[in-house]
C-alpha positions as CSV (number, residue, x, y, z in Angstrom):
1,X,86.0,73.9,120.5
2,X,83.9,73.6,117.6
3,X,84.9,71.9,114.5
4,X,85.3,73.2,111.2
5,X,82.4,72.0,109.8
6,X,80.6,73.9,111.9
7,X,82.1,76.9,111.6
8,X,82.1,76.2,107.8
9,X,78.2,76.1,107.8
10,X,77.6,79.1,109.8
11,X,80.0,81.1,107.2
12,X,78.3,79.8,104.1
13,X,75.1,80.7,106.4
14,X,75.7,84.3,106.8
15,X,77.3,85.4,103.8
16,X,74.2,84.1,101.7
17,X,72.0,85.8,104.3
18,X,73.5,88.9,103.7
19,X,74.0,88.7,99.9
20,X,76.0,89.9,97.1
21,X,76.7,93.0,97.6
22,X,77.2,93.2,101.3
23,X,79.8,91.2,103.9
24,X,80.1,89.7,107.8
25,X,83.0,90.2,109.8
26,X,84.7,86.8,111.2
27,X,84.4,87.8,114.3
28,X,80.4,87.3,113.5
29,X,81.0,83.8,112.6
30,X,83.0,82.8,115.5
31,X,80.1,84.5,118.1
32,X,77.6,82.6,116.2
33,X,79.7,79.3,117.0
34,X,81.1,80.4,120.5
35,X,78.6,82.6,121.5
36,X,78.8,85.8,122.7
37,X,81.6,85.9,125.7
38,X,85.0,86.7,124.4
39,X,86.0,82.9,126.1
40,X,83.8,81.2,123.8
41,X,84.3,83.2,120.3
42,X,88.0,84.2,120.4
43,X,89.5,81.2,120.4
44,X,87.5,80.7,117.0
45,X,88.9,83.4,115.3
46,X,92.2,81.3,114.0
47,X,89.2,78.1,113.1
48,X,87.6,81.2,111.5
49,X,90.3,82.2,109.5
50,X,91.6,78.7,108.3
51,X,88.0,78.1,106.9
52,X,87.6,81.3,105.3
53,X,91.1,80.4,103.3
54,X,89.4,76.8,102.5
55,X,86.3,78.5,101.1
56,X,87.7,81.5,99.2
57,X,90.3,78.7,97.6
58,X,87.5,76.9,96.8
59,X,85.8,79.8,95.4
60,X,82.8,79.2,97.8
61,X,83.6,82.8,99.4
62,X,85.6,85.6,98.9
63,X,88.1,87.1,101.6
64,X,87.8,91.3,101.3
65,X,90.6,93.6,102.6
66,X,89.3,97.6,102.1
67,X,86.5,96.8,100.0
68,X,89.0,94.5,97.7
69,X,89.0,90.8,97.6
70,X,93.1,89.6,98.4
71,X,95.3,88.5,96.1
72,X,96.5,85.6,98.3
73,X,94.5,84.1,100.4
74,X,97.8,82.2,102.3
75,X,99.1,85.7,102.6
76,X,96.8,88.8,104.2
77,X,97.4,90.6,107.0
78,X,94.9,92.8,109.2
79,X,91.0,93.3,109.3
80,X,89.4,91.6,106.8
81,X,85.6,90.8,106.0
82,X,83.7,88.1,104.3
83,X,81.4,87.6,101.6
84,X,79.9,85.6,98.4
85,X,82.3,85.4,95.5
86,X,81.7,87.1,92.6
87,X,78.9,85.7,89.9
């Protein structure tokens, strides 16, 4: 299993790489880490997710639901994407 700050490096990686405007799914980070077997990445998705709710409270990235960053990051539900926070 690969630690957080791994999976926290490859987030910051690809949002930047991507840019402002545009987003990666988590399930991009966690093949990144895990590579690209389901075995490897899907247990990463939770990993995934707790780090994505460290960053967006930390205003390092911003968690999108329908085009629209959440109002709670401690309380989403369903697909979501990733990108740079605004500014």
């Amino acid at each position: 299993m690969a630690d957080e700050a791994v999976i926290e490096e490859t987030m910051l990686r690809l949002v930047s790489e991507r840019g402002p405007a545009k987003t990666c799914c988590p399930s991009e980070v966690a093949r990144a880490v895990g590579g690209p077997h389901p075995d490897g990445w899907g247990p990463l998705m939770q990993p995934v997710r707790r780090v994505a709710v460290r960053l967006t409270k930390e205003g390092r990235v911003q968690i999108l639901r329908k085009g629209k960053p959440v109002a709670d990051p401690d309380d989403f539900r369903g697909i979501y994407r990733l990108g740079l926070p605004p500014g």
